[in-house]
C-alpha positions as CSV (number, residue, x, y, z in Angstrom):
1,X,118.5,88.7,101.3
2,X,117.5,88.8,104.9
3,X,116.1,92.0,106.6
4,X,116.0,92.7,110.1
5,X,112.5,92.9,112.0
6,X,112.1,95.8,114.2
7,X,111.3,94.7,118.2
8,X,108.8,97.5,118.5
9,X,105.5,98.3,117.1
10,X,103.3,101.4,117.0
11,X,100.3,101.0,119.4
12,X,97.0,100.5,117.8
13,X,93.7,99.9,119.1
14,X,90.4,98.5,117.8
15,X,88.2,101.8,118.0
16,X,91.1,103.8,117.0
17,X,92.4,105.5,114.0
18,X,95.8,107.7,113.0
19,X,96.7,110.0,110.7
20,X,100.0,110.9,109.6
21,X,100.9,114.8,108.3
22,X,103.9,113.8,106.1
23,X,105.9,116.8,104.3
24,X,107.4,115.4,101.3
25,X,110.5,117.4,101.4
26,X,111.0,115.6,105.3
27,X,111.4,112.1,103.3
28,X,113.2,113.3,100.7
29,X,116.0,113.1,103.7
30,X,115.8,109.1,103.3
31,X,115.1,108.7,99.4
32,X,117.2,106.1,98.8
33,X,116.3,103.6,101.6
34,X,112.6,104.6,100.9
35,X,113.1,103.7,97.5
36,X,115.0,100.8,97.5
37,X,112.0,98.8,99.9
38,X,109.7,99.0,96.7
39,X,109.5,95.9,95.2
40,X,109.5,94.7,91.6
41,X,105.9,95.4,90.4
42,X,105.9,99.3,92.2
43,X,109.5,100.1,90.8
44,X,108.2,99.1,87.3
45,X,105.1,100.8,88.2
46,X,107.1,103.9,88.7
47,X,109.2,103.5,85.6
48,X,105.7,104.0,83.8
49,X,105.0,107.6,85.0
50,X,105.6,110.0,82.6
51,X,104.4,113.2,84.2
52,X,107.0,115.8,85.3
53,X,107.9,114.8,88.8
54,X,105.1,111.6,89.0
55,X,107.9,109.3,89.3
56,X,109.5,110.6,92.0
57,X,106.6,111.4,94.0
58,X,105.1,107.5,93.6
59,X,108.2,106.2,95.0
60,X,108.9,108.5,97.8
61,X,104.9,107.9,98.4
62,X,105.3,104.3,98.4
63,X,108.3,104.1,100.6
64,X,106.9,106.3,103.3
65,X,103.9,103.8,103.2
66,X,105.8,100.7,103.6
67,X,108.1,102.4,106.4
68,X,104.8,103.2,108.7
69,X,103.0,100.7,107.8
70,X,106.7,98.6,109.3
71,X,105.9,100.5,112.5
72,X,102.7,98.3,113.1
73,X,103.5,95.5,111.7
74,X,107.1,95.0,112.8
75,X,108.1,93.6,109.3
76,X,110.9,95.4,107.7
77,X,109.5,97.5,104.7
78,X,111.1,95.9,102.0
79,X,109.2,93.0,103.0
80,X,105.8,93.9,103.3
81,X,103.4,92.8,100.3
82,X,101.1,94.7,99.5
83,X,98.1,93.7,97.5
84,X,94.9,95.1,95.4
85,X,91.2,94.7,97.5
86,X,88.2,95.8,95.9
87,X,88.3,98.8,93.7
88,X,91.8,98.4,93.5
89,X,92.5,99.5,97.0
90,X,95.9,98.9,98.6
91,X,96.1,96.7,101.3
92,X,98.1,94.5,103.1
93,X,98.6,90.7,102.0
94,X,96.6,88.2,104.0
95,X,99.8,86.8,105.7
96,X,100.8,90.6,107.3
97,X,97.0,91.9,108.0
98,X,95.9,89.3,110.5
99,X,95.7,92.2,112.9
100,X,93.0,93.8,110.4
101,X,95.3,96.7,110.0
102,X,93.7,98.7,107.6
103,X,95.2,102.2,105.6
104,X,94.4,104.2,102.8
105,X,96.9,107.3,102.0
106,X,96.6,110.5,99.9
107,X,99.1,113.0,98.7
108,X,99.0,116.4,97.0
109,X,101.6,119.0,96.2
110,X,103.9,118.2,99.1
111,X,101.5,117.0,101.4
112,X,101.3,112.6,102.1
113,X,98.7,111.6,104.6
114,X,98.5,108.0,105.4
115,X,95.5,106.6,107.8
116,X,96.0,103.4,109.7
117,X,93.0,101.5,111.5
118,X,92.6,98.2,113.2
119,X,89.6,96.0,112.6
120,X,88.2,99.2,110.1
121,X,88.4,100.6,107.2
122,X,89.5,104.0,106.4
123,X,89.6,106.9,103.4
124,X,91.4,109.7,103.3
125,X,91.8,112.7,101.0
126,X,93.8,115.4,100.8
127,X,94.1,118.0,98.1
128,X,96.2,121.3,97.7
129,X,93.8,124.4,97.5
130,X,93.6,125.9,93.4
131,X,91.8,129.4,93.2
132,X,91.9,129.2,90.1
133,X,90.5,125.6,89.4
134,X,87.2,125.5,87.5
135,X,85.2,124.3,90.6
136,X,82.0,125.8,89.9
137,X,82.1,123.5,86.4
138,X,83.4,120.4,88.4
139,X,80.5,121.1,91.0
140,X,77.5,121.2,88.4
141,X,78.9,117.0,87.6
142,X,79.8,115.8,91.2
143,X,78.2,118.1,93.4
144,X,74.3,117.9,94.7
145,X,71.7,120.4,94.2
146,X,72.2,121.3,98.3
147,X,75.7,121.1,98.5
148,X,76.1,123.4,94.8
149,X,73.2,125.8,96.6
150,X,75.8,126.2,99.7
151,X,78.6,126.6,97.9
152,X,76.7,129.5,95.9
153,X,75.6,131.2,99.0
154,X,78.8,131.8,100.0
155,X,81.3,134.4,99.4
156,X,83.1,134.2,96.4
157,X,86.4,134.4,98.4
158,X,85.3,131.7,100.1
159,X,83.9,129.2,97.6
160,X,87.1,127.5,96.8
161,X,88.5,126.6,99.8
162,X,84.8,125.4,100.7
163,X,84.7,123.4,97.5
164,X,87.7,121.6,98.3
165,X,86.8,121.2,102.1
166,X,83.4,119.3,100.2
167,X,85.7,117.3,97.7
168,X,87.9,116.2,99.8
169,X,85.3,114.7,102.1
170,X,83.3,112.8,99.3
171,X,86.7,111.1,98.2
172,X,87.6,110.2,101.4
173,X,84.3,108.2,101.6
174,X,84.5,106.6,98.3
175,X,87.9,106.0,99.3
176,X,86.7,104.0,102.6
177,X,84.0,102.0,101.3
178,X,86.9,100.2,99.1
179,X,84.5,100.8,95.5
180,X,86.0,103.5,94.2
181,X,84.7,105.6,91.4
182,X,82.2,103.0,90.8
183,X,79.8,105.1,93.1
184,X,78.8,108.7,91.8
185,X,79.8,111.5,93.6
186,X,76.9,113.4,92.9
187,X,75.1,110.1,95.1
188,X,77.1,111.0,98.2
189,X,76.5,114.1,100.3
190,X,78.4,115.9,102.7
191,X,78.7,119.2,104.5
192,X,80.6,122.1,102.4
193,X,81.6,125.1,104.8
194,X,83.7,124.6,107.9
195,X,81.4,123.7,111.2
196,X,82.1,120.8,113.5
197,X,85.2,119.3,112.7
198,X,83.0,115.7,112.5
199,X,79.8,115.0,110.5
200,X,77.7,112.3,108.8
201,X,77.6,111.1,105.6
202,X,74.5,110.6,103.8
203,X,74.4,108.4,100.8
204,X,71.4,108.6,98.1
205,X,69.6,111.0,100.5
206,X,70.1,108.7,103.5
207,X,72.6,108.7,106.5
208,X,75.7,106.7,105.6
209,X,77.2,104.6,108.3
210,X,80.1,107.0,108.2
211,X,82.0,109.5,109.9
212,X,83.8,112.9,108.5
213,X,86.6,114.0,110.0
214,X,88.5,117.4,109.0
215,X,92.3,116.9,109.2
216,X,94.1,120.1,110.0
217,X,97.3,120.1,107.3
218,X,98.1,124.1,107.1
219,X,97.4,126.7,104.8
220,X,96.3,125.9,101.4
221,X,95.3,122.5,102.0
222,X,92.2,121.0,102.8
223,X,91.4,117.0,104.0
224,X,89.3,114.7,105.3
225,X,88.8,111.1,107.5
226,X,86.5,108.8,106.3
227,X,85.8,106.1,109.4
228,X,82.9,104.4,110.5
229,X,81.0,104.8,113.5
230,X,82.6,101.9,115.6
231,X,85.8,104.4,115.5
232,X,85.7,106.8,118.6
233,X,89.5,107.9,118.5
234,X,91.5,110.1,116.2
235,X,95.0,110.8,116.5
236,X,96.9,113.0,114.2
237,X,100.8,112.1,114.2
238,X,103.2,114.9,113.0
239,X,106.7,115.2,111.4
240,X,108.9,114.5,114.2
241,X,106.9,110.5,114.8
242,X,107.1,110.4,110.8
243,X,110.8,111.0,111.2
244,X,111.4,108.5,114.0
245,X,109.8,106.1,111.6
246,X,111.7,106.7,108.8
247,X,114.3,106.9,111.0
248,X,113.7,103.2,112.3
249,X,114.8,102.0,109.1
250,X,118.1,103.1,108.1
């Protein structure tokens, strides 16, 4: 099957980095195309998710991904490959990413953010605020004795957006350095309550090469950027660009 390229592309600079707010229930609108650019190995991937609603959510995930990624690339979605770097990230095959496009994309409850970078990597996180999740258990594993102190001294109505705001940091900069879960949480630290919107990492008590930016996505969310230094721009695209890219595609 042939498939049309698209003439043009979404403007990306080295030094740059966006972020697109995707509302679930907005690409439910274009399930079907989304879904039928997967290819073989993610529709059989998909086929293996049991959990209530998983299924679903992994393709409409996927699709959006290979539609924007599309807008850079100028390939059609279905025919971007998509590969495994280390730690199992996603990226793009070696063929499509001679640009060094780089992405990383998170999604929670019916939230999808997807981070796109030129010549950079990126991680991002997002995660759905649960007042009733365990976090002070889940903080005495992956938190440090600072960032558990801070999170103490707050106000108990406060503690579990702040733990979130903390988490969702720390995974965005595993996520970025392309390793994983093979470095502890409990080795990174990061700032816990809301200040300036960007911050440094430190890693084993030292100052990561890393920036932490907070991405705005509404209430009951929380998430975080994960760039390094050399990026000096962050633009946050909302529904009606995520539209005209889904749009672009059928």
């Amino acid at each position: 099957m042939t498939v049309a390229a698209c003439a043009a592309r979404m403007p990306l600079g080295v030094g740059e980095a966006q972020v697109w707010r995707v509302p679930l229930v907005a690409a439910l609108l274009r399930s079907e195309h989304l879904a039928a650019s997967l290819s073989v190995e993610e529709r059989e991937r998909a086929a293996r998710i049991a959990v209530a609603g998983g299924r679903e959510r992994f393709v409409l995930a996927r699709g959006v991904l290979r539609a924007l990624l599309a807008t850079y690339t100028g390939e059609h979605p279905g025919a971007l490959r998509l590969v495994r770097g280390p730690g199992g990230k996603p990226a793009l095959a070696p063929e499509l990413g001679r640009g060094g496009l780089r992405f990383n994309i998170s999604h929670s409850g019916e939230l999808m953010l997807c981070a796109v970078a030129r010549g950079a990597d990126v991680g991002i996180d997002a995660e759905r605020v649960d007042e009733g999740w365990p976090h002070a258990r889940v903080a005495a594993h992956f938190l440090t004795r600072r960032e558990r102190a801070v999170l103490r001294s707050l106000p108990p109505a406060e503690r579990a957006g702040a733990f979130f705001a903390c988490w969702t940091r720390k995974e965005a900069l595993v996520k970025a350095t392309g390793v994983g879960m093979g470095i502890s949480l409990a080795r990174v630290e990061v700032p816990v309550s809301s200040g300036a919107p960007v911050a440094v990492a430190h890693l084993d008590g030292r100052p990561a090469p890393w920036m932490l930016h907070d991405v705005v996505c509404g209430p009951g969310y929380r998430a975080a950027l994960a760039t390094p230094g050399t990026v000096e721009r962050v633009q946050v695209l909302d529904p009606p660009e995520v539209l005209r890219a889904l749009a672009a595609w059928g």
